[in-house]
N, C-alpha and C positions, 0 to 999 in steps of 0.2 A: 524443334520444340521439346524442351524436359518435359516429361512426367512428374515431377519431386513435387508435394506438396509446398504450399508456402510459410513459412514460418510468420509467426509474429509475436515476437521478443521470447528470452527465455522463459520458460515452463519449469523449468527445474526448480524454481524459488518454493514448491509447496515438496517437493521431496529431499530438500537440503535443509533441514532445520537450524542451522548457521545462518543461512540467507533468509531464511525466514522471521527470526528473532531480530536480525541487524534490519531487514526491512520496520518490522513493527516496531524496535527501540526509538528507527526516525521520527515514526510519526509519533508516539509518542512524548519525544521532545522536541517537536517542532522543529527541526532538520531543514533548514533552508538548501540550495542548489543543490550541489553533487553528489548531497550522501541521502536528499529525500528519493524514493524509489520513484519511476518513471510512470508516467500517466496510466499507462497501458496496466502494469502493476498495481497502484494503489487502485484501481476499477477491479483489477481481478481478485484483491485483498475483500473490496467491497462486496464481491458475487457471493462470497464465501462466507459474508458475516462478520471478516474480522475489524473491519475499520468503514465506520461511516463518513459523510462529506457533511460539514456544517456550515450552510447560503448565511455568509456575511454580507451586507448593503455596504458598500464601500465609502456612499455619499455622494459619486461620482455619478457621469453619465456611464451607461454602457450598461453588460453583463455583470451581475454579483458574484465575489469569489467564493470559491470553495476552499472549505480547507479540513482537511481529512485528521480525524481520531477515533480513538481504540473504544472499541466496543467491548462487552464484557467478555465476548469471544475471544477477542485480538487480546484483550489485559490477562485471562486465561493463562492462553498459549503462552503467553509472556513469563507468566509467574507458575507455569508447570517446566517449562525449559531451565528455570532460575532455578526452581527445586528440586532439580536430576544433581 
């Protein structure tokens, strides 16, 4: 049996300000599949303030989707990285 603690997804995205921008530019523009950041991510943008989740009624049966945008946190960081 390891000792190693468990990981769960990368942690690096709040100390690389490349992956941090490129995450928040997705949601920003509404980034469908492979280039919007991973569930785990956009949760942990939200811990942080930068990106809230807005309950759309789909019309449908089921669970209402969520769909995630920039807070003025997130538009911020956004437009303080744009004006380096």
């Amino acid at each position: 049996m390891t000792k190693t603690p468990a990981k769960r997804g990368p942690k690096e995205i709040f100390e690389k300000s490349a992956k941090l921008r490129k995450a928040l530019a997705a949601v920003k523009n509404g980034a469908e599949g492979e280039s919007m950041p991973s569930r785990f991510l956009l949760k942990r943008l939200e811990d942080r303030g930068m990106i809230a989740f807005e309950v759309v009624q789909t019309g449908g049966r089921g669970r209402p989707a969520h769909y995630p945008h920039l807070t003025a946190i997130g538009a911020g960081i956004l437009l303080l990285e744009v004006a380096e």
